[in-house]
PATORDREN-238357 format. One record per residue (C-alpha): x, y, z. Coordinates in steps of 0.05 Angstrom, whole numbers, padded with zeros to 5 digits, always signed. Example, Ala and Ser with C-alpha at 12.3 -4.5 7.8 and 13.67 -1.06 7.14 Angstrom:
+00246-00090+00156
+00273-00021+00143
REM end
This chain:
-00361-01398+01172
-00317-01364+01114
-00278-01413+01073
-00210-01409+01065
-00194-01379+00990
-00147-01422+00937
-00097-01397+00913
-00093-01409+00835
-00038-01448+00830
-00075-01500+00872
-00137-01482+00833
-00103-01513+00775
-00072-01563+00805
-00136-01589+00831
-00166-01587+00748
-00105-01616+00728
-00108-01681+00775
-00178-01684+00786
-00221-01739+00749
-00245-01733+00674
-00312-01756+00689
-00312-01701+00747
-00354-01632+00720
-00310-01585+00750
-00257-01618+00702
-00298-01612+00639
-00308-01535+00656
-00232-01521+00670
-00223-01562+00600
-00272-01523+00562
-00261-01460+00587
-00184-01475+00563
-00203-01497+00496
-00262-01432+00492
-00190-01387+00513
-00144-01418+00465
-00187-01410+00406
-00206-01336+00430
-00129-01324+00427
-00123-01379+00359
-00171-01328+00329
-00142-01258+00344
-00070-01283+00322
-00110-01305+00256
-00147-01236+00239
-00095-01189+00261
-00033-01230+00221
-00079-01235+00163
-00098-01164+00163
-00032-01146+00162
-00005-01183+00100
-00073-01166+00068
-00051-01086+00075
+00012-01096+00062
-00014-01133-00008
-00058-01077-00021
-00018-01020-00009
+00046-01051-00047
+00013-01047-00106
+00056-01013-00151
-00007-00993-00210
-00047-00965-00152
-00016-00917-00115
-00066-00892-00066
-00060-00907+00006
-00117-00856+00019
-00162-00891-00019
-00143-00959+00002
-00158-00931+00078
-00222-00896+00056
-00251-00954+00032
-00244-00996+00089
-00271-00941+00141
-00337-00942+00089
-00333-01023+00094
-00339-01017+00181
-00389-00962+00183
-00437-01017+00121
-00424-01073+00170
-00431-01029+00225
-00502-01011+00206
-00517-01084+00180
-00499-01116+00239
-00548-01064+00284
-00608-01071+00246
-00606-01146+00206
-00565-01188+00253
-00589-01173+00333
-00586-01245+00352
-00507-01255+00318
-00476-01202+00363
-00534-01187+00418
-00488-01131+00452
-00489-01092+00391
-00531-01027+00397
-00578-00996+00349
-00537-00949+00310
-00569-00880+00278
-00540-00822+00258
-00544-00761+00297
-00502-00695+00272
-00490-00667+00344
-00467-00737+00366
-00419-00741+00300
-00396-00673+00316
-00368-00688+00383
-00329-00743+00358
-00295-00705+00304
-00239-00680+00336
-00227-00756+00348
-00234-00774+00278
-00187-00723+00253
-00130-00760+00303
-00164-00822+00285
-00149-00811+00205
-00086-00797+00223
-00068-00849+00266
-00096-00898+00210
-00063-00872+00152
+00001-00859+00177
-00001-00929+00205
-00009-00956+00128
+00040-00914+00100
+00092-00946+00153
+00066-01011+00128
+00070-00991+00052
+00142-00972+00063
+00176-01015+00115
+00142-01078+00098
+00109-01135+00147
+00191-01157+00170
+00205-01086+00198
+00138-01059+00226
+00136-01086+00283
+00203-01044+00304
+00179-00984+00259
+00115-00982+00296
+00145-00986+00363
+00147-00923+00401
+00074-00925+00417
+00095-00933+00485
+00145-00880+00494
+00100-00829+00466
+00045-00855+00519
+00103-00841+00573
+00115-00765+00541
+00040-00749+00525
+00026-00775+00603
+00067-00716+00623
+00064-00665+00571
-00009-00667+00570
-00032-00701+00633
+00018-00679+00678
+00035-00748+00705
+00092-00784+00730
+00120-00845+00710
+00162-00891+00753
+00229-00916+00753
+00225-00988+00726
+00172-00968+00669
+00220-00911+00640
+00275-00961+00639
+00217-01002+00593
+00225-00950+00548
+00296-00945+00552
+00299-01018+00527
+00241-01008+00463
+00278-00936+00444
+00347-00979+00441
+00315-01032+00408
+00278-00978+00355
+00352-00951+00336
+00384-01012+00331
+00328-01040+00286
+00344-00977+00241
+00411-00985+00242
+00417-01049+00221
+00358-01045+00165
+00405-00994+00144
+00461-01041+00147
+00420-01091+00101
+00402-01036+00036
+00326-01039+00062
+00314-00987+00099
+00260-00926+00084
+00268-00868+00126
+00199-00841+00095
+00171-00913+00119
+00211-00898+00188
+00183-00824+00195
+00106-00844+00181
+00119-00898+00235
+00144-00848+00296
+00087-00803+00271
+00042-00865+00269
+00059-00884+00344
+00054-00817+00371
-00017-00814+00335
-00034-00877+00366
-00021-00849+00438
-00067-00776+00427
-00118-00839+00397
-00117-00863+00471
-00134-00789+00502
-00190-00769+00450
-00216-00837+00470
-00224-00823+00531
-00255-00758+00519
-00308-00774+00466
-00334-00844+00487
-00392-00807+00533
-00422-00770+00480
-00434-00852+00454
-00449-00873+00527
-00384-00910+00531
-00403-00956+00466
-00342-00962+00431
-00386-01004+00368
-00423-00932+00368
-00354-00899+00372
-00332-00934+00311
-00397-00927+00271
-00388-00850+00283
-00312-00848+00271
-00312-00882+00210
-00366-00844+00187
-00336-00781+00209
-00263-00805+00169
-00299-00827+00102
-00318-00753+00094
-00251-00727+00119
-00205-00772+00068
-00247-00749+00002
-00215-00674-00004
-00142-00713+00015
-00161-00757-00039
-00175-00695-00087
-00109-00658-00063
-00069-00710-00075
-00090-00738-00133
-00108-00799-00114
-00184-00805-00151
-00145-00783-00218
-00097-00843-00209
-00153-00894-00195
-00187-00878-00249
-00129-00883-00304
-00130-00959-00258
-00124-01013-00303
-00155-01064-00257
-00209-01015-00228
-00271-01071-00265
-00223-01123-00250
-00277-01170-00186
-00211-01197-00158
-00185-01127-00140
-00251-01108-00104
-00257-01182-00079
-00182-01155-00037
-00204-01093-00024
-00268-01121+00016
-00237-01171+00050
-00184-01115+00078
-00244-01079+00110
-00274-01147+00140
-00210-01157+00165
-00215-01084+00188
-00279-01087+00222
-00262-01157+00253
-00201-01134+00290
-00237-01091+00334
-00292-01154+00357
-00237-01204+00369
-00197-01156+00400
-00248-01148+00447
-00264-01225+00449
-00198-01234+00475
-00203-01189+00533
-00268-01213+00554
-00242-01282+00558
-00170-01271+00584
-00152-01190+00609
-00120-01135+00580
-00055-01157+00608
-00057-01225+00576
-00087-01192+00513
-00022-01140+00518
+00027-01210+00527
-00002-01248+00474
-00007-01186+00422
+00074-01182+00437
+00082-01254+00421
+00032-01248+00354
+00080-01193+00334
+00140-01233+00346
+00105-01294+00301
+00090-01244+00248
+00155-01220+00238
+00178-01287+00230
+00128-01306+00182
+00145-01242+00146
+00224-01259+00140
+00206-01334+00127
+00154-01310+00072
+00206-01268+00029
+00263-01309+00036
+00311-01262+00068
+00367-01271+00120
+00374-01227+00176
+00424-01213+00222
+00429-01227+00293
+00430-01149+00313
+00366-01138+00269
+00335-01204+00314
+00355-01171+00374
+00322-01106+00361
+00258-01143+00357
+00264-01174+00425
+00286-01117+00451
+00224-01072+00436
+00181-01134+00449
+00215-01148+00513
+00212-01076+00528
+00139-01068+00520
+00128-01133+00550
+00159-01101+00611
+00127-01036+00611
+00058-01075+00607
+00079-01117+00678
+00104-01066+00710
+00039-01024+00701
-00001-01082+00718
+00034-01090+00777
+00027-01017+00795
-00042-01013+00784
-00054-01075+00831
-00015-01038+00884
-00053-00972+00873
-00115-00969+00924
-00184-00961+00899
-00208-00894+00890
-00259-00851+00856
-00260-00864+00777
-00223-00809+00745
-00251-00761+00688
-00230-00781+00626
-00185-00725+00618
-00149-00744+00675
-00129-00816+00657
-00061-00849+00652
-00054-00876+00585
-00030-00945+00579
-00005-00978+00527
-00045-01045+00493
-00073-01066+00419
-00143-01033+00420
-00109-00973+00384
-00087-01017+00330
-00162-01046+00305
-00156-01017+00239
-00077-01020+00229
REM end
């Protein structure tokens, strides 16, 4: 005889009232408490990261962003290679990583987005600050709408265009008003549209390279990095940036490199918890509670300098995080409703919009 299935809600509400001494209530509670610090952790790294960039790349004696970057692809691809060959039984999914020139090949045109997608990223940070970077970062989503179509050739619906409606008038009223306040950068605004629409072709080369890794994405990141540390040194030459670290004042100083590794831990760690967090909740909770990590960091941000904003600039930040709150539930929802079919070639793939593209920003 089948049994009849429970819903969630009385799933829950059979944990919630059951007794304490009962083991079906000690696995709803731990499995709560494993969640919450999954999510406790992820809002930790990423916030951190972020301030710890945004130190770094403010520096005003060391102006070089490219270098900064550089050095924390060549800290992921060191603890990329650690982790595979000294420390199997730390992270026991983690494949043995060696280097193979065809494989790096294939991923290249990859890395070239990838580079960009990373550096423009920090150069929105460098000039818009923490406060603001969550709205000057925000047309990831739009761009995944256009590059569906322009590239893909597929539709998007009704309710999830309005989505983008909502983040593209939050965007311009964020800019207005930043304006409005004497703070805004319109070089920190332009590496943040090209940042977001590097972000979405990030999502498509994805897609593309990850079988010439067999769908590893530690192996994807061993190669990319790799791949990127070779691209940035004749962008480092160009512009001048290996001249104007060596003329550094603190280039012996330990507390400077001390910084500087702890931005590529931070680097490196983004990507495991970010996948922690998915394998314990699902990319739509991961998508929800990245919105409301961005929302806490801007407050942090505006709390940490001591600066008053106005209630336009506030609303421009819950507009873009409402509207890609939206645009996330909406394709959840349409996804559910879509029947199950073949799995598509990775060329042929919607892109959706989430936090994975963001492990090294």
């Amino acid at each position: 005889m089948q049994r009849p299935q429970l819903k969630r809600s009385g799933v829950l509400r059979m944990a919630l009232s059951s007794d304490p001494s009962d083991p079906a209530s000690d696995a709803f509670v731990v499995r709560a408490g494993r969640i919450f610090a999954v999510v406790a952790l992820y809002w930790s790294v990423s916030i951190t990261m972020v301030f710890l960039n945004n130190q770094l790349l403010d520096n005003r004696e060391l102006d070089a962003p490219l270098f900064i970057t550089f050095f924390q692809c060549a800290v992921t691809v060191t603890l990329c290679w650690s982790l595979s060959w000294l420390c199997p039984a730390v992270m026991q999914d983690f494949p043995t990583l060696r280097f193979d020139l065809k494989t790096s090949r294939e991923v290249l045109p990859l890395s070239v987005v990838f580079i960009s997608m990373i550096t423009f990223n920090n150069l929105c940070l460098k000039y818009v600050g923490v406060a603001f970077y969550t709205v000057g970062r925000s047309l990831s989503t739009v761009f995944n709408v256009l590059l569906s179509y322009a590239i893909l050739r597929q539709g998007t619906s009704v309710p999830a265009l309005l989505s983008c409606a909502v983040i593209l008038g939050g965007f311009w009223l964020g800019v207005d008003q930043e304006g409005l306040a004497g703070s805004l950068s319109w070089t920190g605004v332009a590496f943040g549209v090209l940042a977001s629409a590097f972000v979405s072709l990030n999502a498509i080369y994805t897609k593309k390279v990850l079988p010439a890794v067999d769908g590893n994405i530690w192996k994807l990141s061993f190669y990319n990095n790799i791949n990127a540390c070779v691209l940035f040194l004749p962008f480092m030459v160009v512009f001048g940036e290996l001249g104007r670290l060596a003329s550094f004042s603190r280039l012996s100083d330990p507390s400077f490199w001390a910084m500087m590794m702890l931005g590529g831990v931070f680097g490196f760690a983004i990507g495991y918890v970010t996948g922690l967090q998915i394998k314990h909740t699902s990319p739509l909770t991961h998508n929800v509670s990245g919105t409301a990590k961005a929302c806490a960091q801007t407050v942090i941000a505006v709390v940490h300098s001591a600066s008053s904003r106005s209630a336009l600039w506030w609303t421009s930040n819950l507009l873009v995080l409402g509207g890609s709150s939206a645009y996330t539930w909406v394709k959840s929802r349409e996804m559910k409703k879509t029947p199950p079919k073949e799995e598509p070639q990775p060329d042929q793939e919607e892109l959706l919009s989430g936090e994975k593209a963001d492990m090294q920003v």
